[in-house]
Chimera marker file (.cmm) of the C-alpha trace (Angstrom):
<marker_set name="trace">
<marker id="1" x="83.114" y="-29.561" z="-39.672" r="1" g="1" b="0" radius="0.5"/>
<marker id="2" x="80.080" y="-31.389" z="-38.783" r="1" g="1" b="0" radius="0.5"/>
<marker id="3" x="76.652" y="-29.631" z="-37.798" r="1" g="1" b="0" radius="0.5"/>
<marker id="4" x="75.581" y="-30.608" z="-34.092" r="1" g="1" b="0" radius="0.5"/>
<marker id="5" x="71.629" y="-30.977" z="-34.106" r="1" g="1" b="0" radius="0.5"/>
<marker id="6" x="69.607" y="-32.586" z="-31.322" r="1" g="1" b="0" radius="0.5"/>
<marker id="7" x="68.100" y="-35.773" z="-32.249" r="1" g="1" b="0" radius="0.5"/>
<marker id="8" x="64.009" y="-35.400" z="-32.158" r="1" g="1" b="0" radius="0.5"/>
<marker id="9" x="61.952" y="-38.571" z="-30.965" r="1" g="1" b="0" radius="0.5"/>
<marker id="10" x="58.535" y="-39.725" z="-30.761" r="1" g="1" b="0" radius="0.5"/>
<marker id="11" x="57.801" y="-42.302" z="-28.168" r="1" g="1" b="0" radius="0.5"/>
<marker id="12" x="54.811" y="-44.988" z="-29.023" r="1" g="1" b="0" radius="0.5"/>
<marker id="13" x="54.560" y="-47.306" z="-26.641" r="1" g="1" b="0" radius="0.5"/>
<marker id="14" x="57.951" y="-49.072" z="-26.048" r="1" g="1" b="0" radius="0.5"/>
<marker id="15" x="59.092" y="-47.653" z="-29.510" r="1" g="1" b="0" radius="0.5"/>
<marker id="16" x="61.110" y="-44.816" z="-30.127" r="1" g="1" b="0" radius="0.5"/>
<marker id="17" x="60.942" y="-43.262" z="-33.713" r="1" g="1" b="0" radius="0.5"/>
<marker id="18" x="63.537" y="-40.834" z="-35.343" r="1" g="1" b="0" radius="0.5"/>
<marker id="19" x="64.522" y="-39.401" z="-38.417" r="1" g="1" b="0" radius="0.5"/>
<marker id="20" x="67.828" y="-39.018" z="-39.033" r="1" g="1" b="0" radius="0.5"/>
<marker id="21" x="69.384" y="-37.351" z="-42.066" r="1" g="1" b="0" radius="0.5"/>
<marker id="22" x="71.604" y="-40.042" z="-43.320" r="1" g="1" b="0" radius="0.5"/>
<marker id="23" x="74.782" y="-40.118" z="-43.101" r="1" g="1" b="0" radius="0.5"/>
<marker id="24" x="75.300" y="-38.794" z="-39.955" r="1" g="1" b="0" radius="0.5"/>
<marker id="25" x="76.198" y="-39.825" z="-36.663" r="1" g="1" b="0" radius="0.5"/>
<marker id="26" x="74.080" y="-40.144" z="-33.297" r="1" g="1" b="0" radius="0.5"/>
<marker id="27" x="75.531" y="-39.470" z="-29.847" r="1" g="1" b="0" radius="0.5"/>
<marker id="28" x="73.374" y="-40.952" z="-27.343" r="1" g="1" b="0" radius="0.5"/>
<marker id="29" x="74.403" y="-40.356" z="-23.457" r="1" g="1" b="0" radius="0.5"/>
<marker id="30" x="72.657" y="-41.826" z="-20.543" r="1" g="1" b="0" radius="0.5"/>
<marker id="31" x="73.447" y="-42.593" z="-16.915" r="1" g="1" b="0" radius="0.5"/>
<marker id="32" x="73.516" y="-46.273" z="-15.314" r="1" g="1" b="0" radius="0.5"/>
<marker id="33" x="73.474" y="-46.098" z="-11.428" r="1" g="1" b="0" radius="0.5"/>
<marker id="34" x="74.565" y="-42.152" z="-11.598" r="1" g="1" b="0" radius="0.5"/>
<marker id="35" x="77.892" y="-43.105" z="-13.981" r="1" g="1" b="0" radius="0.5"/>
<marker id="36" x="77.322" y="-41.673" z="-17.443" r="1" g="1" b="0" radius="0.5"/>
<marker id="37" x="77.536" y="-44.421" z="-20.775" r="1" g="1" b="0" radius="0.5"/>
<marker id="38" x="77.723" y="-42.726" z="-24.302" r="1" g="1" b="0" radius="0.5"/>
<marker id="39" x="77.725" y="-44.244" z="-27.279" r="1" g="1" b="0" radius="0.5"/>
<marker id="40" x="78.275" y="-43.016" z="-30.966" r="1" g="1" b="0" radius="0.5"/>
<marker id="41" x="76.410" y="-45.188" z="-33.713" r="1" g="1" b="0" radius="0.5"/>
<marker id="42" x="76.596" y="-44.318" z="-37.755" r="1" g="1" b="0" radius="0.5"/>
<marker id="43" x="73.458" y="-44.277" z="-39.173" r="1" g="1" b="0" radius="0.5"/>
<marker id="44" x="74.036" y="-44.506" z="-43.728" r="1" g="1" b="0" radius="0.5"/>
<marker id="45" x="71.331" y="-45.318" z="-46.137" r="1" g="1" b="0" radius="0.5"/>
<marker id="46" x="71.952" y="-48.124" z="-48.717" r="1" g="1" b="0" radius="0.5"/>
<marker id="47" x="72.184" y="-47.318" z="-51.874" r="1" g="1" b="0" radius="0.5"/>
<marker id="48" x="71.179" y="-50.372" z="-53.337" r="1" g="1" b="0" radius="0.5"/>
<marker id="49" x="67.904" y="-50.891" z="-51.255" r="1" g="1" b="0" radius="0.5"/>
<marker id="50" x="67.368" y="-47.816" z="-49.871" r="1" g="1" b="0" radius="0.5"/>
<marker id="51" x="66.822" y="-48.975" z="-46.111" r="1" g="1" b="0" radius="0.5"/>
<marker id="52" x="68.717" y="-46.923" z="-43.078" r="1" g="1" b="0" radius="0.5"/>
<marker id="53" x="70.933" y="-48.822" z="-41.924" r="1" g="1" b="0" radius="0.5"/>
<marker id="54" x="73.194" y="-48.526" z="-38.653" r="1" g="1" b="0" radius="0.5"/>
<marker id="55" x="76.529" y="-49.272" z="-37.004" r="1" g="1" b="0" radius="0.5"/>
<marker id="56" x="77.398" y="-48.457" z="-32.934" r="1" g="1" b="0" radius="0.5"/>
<marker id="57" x="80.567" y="-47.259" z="-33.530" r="1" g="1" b="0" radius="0.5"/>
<marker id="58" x="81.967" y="-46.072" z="-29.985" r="1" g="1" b="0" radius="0.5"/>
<marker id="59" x="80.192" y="-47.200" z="-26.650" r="1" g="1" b="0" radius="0.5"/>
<marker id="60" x="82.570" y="-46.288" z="-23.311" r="1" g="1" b="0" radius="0.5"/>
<marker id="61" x="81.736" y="-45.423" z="-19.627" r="1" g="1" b="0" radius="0.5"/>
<marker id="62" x="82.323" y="-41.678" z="-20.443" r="1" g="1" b="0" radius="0.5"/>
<marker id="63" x="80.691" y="-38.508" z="-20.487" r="1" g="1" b="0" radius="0.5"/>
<marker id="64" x="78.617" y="-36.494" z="-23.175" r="1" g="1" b="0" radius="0.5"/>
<marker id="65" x="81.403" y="-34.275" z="-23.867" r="1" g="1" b="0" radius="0.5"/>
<marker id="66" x="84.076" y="-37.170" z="-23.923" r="1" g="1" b="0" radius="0.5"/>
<marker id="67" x="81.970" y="-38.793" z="-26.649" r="1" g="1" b="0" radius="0.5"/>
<marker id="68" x="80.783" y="-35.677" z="-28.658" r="1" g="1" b="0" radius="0.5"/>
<marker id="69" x="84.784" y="-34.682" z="-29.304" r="1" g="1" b="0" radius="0.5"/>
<marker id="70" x="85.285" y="-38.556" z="-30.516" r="1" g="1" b="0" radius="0.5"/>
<marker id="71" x="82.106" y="-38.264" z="-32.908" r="1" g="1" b="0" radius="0.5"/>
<marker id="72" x="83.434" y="-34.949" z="-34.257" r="1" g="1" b="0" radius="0.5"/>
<marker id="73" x="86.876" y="-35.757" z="-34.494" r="1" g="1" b="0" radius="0.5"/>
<marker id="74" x="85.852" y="-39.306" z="-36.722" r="1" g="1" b="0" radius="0.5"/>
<marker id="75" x="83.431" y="-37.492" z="-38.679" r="1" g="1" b="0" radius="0.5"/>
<marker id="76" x="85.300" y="-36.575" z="-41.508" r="1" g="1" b="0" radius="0.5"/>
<marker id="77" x="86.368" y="-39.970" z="-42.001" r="1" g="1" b="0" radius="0.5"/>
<marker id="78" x="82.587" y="-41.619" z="-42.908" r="1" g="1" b="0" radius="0.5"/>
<marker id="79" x="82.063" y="-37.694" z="-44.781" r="1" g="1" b="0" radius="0.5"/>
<marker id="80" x="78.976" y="-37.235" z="-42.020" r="1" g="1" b="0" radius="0.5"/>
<marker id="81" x="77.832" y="-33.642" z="-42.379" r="1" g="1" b="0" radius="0.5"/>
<marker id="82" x="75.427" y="-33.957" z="-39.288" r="1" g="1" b="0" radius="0.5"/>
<marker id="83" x="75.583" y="-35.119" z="-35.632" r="1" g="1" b="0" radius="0.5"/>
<marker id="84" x="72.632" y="-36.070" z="-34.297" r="1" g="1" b="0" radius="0.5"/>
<marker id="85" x="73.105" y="-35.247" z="-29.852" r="1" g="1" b="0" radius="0.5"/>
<marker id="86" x="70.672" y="-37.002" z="-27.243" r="1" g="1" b="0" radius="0.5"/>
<marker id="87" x="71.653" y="-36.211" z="-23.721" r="1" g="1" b="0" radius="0.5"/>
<marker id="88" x="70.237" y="-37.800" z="-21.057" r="1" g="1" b="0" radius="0.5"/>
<marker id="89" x="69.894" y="-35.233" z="-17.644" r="1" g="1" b="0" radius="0.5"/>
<marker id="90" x="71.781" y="-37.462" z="-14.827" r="1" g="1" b="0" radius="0.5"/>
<marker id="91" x="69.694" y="-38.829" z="-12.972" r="1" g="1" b="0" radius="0.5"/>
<marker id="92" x="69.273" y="-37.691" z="-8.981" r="1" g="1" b="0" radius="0.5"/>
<marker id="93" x="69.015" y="-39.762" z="-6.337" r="1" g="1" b="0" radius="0.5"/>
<marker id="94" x="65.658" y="-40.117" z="-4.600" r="1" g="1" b="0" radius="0.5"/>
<marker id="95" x="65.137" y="-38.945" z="-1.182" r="1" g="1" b="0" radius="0.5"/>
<marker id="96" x="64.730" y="-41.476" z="1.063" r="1" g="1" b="0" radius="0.5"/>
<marker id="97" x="60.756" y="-42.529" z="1.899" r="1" g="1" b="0" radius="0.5"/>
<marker id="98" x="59.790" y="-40.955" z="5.292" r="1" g="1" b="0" radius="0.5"/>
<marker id="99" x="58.762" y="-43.649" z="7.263" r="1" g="1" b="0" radius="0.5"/>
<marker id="100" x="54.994" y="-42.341" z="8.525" r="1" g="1" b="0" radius="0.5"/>
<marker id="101" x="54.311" y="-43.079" z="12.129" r="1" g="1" b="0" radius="0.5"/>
<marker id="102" x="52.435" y="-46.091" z="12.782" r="1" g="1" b="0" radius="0.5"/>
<marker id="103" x="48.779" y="-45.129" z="13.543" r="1" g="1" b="0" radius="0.5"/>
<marker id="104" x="46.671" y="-47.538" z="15.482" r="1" g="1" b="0" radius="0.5"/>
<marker id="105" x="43.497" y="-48.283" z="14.017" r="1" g="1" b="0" radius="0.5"/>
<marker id="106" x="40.770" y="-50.012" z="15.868" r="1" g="1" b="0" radius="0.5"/>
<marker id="107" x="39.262" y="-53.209" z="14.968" r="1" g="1" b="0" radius="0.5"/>
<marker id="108" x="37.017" y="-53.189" z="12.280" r="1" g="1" b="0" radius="0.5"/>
<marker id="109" x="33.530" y="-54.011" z="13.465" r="1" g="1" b="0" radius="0.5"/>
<marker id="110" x="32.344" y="-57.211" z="13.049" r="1" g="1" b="0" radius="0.5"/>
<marker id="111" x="28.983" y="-57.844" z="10.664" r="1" g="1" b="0" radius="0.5"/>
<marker id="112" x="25.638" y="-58.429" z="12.505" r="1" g="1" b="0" radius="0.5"/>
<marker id="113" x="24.091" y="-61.677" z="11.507" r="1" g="1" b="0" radius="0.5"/>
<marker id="114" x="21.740" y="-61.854" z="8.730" r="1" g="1" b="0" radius="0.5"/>
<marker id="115" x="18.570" y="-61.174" z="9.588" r="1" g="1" b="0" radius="0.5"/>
<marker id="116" x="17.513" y="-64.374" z="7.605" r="1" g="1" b="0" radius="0.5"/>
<marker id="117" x="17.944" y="-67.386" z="9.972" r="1" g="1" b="0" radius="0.5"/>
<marker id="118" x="19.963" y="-70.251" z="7.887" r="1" g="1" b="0" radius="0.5"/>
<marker id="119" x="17.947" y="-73.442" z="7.401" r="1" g="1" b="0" radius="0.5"/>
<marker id="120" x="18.877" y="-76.273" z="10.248" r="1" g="1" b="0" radius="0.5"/>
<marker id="121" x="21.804" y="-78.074" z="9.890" r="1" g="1" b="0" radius="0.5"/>
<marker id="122" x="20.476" y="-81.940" z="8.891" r="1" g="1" b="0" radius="0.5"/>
<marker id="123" x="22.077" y="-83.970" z="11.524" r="1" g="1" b="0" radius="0.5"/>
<marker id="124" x="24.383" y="-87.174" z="10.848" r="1" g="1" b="0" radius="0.5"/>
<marker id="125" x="22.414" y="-89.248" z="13.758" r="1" g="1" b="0" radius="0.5"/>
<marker id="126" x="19.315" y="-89.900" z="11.410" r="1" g="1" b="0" radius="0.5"/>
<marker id="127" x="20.898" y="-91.075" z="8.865" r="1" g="1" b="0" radius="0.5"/>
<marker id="128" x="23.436" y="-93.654" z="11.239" r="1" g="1" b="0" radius="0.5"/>
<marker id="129" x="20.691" y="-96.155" z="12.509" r="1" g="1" b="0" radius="0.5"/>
<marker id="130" x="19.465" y="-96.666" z="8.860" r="1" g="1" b="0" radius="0.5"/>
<marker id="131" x="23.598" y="-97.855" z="8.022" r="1" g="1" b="0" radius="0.5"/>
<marker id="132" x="23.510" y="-99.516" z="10.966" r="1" g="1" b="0" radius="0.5"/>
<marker id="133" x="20.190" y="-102.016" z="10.011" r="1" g="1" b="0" radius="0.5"/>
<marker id="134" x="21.869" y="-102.330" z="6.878" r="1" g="1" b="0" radius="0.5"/>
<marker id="135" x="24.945" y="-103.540" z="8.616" r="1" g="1" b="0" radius="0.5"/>
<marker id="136" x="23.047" y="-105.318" z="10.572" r="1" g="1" b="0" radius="0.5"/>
<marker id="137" x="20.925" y="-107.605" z="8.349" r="1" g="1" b="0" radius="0.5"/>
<marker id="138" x="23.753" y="-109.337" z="6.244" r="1" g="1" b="0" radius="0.5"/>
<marker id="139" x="24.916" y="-110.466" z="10.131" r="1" g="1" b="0" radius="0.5"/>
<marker id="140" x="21.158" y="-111.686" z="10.675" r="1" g="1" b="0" radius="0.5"/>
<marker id="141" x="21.000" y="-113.588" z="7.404" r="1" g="1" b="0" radius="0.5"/>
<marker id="142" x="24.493" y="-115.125" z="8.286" r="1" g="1" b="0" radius="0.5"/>
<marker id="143" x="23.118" y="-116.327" z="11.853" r="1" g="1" b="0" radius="0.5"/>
<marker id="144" x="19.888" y="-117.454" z="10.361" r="1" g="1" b="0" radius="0.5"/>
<marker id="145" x="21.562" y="-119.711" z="7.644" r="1" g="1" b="0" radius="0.5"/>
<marker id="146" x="23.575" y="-121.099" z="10.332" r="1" g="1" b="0" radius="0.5"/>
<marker id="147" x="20.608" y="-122.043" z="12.496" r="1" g="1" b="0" radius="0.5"/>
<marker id="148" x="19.023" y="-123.804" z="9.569" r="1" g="1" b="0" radius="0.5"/>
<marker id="149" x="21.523" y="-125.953" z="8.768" r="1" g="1" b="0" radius="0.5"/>
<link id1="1" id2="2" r="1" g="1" b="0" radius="0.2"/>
<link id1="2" id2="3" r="1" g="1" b="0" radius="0.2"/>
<link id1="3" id2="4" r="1" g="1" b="0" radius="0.2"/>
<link id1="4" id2="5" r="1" g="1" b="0" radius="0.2"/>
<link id1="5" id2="6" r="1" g="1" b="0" radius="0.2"/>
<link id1="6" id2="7" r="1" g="1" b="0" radius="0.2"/>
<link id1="7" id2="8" r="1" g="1" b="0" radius="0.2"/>
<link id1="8" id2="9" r="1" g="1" b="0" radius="0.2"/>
<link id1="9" id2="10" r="1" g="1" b="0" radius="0.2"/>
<link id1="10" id2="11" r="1" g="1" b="0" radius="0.2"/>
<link id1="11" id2="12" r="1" g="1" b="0" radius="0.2"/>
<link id1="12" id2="13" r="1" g="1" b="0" radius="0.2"/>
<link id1="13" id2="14" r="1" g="1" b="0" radius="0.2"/>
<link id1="14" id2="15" r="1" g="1" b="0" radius="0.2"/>
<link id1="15" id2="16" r="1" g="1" b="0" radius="0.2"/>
<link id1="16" id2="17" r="1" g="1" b="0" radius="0.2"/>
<link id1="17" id2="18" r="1" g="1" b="0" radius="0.2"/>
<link id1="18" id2="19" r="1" g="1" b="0" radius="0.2"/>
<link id1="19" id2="20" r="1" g="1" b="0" radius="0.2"/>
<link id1="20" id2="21" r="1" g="1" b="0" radius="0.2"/>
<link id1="21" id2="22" r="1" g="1" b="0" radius="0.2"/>
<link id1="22" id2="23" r="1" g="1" b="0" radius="0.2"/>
<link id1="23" id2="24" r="1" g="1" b="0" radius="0.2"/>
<link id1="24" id2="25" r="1" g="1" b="0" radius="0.2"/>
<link id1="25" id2="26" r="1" g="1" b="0" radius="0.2"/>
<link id1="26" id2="27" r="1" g="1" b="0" radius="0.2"/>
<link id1="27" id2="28" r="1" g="1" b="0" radius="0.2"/>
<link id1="28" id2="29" r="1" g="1" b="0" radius="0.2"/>
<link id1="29" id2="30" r="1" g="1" b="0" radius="0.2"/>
<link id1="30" id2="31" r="1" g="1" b="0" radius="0.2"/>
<link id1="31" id2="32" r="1" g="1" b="0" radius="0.2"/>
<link id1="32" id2="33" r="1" g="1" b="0" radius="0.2"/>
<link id1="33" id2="34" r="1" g="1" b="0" radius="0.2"/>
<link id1="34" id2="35" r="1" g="1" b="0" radius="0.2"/>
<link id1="35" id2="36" r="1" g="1" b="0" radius="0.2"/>
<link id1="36" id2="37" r="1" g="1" b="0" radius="0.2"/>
<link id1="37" id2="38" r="1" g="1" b="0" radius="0.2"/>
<link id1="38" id2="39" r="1" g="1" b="0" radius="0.2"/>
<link id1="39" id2="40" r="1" g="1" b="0" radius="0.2"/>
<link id1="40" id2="41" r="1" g="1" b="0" radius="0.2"/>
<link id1="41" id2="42" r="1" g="1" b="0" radius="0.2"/>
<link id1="42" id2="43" r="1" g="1" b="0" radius="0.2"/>
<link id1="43" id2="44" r="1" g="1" b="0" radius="0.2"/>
<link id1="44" id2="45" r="1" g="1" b="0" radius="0.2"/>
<link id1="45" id2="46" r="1" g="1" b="0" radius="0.2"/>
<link id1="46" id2="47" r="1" g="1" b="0" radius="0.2"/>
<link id1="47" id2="48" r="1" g="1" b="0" radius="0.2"/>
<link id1="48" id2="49" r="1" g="1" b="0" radius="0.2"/>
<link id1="49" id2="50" r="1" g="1" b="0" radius="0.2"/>
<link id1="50" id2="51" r="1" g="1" b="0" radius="0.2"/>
<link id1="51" id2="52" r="1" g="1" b="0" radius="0.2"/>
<link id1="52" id2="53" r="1" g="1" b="0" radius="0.2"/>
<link id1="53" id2="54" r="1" g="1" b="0" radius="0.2"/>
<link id1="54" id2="55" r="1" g="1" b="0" radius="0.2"/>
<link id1="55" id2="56" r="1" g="1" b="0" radius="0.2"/>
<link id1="56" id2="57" r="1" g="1" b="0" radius="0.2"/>
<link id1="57" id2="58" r="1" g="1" b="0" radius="0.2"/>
<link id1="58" id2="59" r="1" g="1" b="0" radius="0.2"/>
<link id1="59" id2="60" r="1" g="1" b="0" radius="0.2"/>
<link id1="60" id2="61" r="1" g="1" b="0" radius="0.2"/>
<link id1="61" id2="62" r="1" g="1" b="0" radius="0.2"/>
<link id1="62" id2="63" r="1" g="1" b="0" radius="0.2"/>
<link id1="63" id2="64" r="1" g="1" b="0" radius="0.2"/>
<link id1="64" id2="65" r="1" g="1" b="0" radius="0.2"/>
<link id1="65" id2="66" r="1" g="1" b="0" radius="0.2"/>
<link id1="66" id2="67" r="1" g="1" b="0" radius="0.2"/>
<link id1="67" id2="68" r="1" g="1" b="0" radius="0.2"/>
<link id1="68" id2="69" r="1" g="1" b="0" radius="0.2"/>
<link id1="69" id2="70" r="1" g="1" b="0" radius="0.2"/>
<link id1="70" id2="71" r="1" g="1" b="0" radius="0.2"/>
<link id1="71" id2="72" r="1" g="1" b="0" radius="0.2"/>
<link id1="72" id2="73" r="1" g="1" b="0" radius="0.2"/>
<link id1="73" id2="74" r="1" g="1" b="0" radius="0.2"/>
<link id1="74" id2="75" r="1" g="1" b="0" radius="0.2"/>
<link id1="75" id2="76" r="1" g="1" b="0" radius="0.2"/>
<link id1="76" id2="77" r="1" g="1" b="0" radius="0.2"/>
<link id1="77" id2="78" r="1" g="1" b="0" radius="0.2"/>
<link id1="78" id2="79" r="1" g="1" b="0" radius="0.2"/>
<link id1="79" id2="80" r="1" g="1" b="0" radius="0.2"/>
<link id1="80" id2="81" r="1" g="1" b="0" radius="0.2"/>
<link id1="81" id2="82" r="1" g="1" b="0" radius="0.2"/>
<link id1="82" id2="83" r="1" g="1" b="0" radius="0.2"/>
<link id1="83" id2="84" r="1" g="1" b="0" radius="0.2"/>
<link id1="84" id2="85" r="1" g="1" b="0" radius="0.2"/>
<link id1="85" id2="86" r="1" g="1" b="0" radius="0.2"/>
<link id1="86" id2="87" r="1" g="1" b="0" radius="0.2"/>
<link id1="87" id2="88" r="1" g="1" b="0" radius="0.2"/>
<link id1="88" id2="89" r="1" g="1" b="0" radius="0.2"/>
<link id1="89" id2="90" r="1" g="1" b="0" radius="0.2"/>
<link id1="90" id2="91" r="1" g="1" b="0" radius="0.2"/>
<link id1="91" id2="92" r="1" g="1" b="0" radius="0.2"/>
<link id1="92" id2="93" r="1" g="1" b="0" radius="0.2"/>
<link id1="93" id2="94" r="1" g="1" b="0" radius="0.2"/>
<link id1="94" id2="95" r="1" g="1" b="0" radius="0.2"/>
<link id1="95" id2="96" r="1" g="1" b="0" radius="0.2"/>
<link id1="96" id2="97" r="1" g="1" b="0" radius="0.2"/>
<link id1="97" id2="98" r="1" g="1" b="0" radius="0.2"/>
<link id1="98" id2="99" r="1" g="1" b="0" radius="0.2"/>
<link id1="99" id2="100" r="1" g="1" b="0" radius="0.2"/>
<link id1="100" id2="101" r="1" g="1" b="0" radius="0.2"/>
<link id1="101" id2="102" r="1" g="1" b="0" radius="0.2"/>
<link id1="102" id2="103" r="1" g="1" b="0" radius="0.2"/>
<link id1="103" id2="104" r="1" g="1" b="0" radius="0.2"/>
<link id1="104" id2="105" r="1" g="1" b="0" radius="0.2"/>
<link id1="105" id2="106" r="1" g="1" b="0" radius="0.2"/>
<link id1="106" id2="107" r="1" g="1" b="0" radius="0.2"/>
<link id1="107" id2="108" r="1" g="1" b="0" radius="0.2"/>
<link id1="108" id2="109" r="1" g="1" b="0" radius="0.2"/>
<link id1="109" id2="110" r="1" g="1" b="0" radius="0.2"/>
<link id1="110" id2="111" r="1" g="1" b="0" radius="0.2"/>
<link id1="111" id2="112" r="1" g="1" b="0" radius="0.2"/>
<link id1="112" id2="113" r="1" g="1" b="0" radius="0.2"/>
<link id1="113" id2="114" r="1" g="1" b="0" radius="0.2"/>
<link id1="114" id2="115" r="1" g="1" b="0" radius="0.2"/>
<link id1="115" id2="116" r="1" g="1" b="0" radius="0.2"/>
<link id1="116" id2="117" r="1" g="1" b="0" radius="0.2"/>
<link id1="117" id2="118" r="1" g="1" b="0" radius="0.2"/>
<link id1="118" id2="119" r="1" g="1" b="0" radius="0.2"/>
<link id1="119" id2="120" r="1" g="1" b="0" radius="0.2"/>
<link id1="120" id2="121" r="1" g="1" b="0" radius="0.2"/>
<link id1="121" id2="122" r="1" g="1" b="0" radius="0.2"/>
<link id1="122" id2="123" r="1" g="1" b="0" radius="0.2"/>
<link id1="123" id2="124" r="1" g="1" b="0" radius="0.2"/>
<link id1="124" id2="125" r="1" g="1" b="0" radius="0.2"/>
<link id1="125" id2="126" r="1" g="1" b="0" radius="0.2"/>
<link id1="126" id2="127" r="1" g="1" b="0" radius="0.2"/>
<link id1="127" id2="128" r="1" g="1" b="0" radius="0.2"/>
<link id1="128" id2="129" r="1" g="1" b="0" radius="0.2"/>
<link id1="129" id2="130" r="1" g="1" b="0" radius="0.2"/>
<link id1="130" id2="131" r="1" g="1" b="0" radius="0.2"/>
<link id1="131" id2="132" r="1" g="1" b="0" radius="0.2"/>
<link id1="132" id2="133" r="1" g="1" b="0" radius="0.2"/>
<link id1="133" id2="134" r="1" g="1" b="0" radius="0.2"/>
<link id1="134" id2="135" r="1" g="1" b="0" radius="0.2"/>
<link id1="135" id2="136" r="1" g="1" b="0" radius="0.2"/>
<link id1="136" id2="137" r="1" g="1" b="0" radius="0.2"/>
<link id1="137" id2="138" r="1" g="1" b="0" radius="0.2"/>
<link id1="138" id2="139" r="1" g="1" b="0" radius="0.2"/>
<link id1="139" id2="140" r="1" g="1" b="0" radius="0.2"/>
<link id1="140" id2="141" r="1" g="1" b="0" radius="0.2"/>
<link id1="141" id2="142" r="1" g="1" b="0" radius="0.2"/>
<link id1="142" id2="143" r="1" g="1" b="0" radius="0.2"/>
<link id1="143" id2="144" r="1" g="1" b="0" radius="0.2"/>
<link id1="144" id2="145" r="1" g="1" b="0" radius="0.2"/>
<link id1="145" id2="146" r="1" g="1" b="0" radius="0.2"/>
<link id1="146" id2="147" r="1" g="1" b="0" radius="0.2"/>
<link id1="147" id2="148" r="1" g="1" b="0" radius="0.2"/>
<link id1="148" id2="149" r="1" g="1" b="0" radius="0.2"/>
</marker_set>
């Protein structure tokens, strides 16, 4: 019969290291919107390269002990010694947000002026008669080339 150990992690990051003692199989259990998923993968080490290497074996919308009997039960046929158990606790619902009462504030005050007075604004009107002449002068030259001839 095959030993039941619980699989030991370290989490870096977004990576999740284990050792397993190969061959063996891992039972992994966790809960998608409160309905439990296990799977069962078999985890060997080649003997011609010596990397771990893996196979999921059983993956079925069942519970921890559903998928613990079917690990044990094919053990003996891949001659795994060790199961490796990670059980996820389900998952409970989150009570709902209190909805906090809606507390008038009052209008933030508005900021005094600066105490520095902003340079005046240049106005358009000086600069208009000056476009104006300039308008103005190709119409004179016009009349006055007319007069002449």
């Amino acid at each position: 019969m095959a030993t039941l150990l619980s699989l030991k992690s370290v989490e870096i990051g977004d990576v999740e290291l284990f050792m397993p003692a190969p061959p063996c199989l891992i039972v992994n259990t966790f809960y998608v919107d409160g309905e439990p998923e296990s799977s069962v993968t078999y985890v060997w080490q080649n003997p011609a390269t010596g990397e771990l290497e893996h196979e999921l074996v059983y993956m079925q919308p069942a519970p921890f002990e559903a998928a613990l009997a079917w690990a044990e039960e094919h053990a003996p046929t891949r001659s795994v010694e060790r199961i490796h158990a990670r059980h996820a606790a389900k998952a409970e619902p989150k009570p709902a947000a209190k909805r906090k009462a809606a507390v008038k504030r009052k209008a933030a005050p508005k900021k005094a002026a600066s105490k520095r007075k902003a340079a005046p604004k240049k106005k358009a009107a000086k600069k208009a008669p000056a476009r104006k002449a300039a308008r103005k002068a190709p119409a004179k030259r016009r009349k006055a080339r007319k007069t002449k001839r």
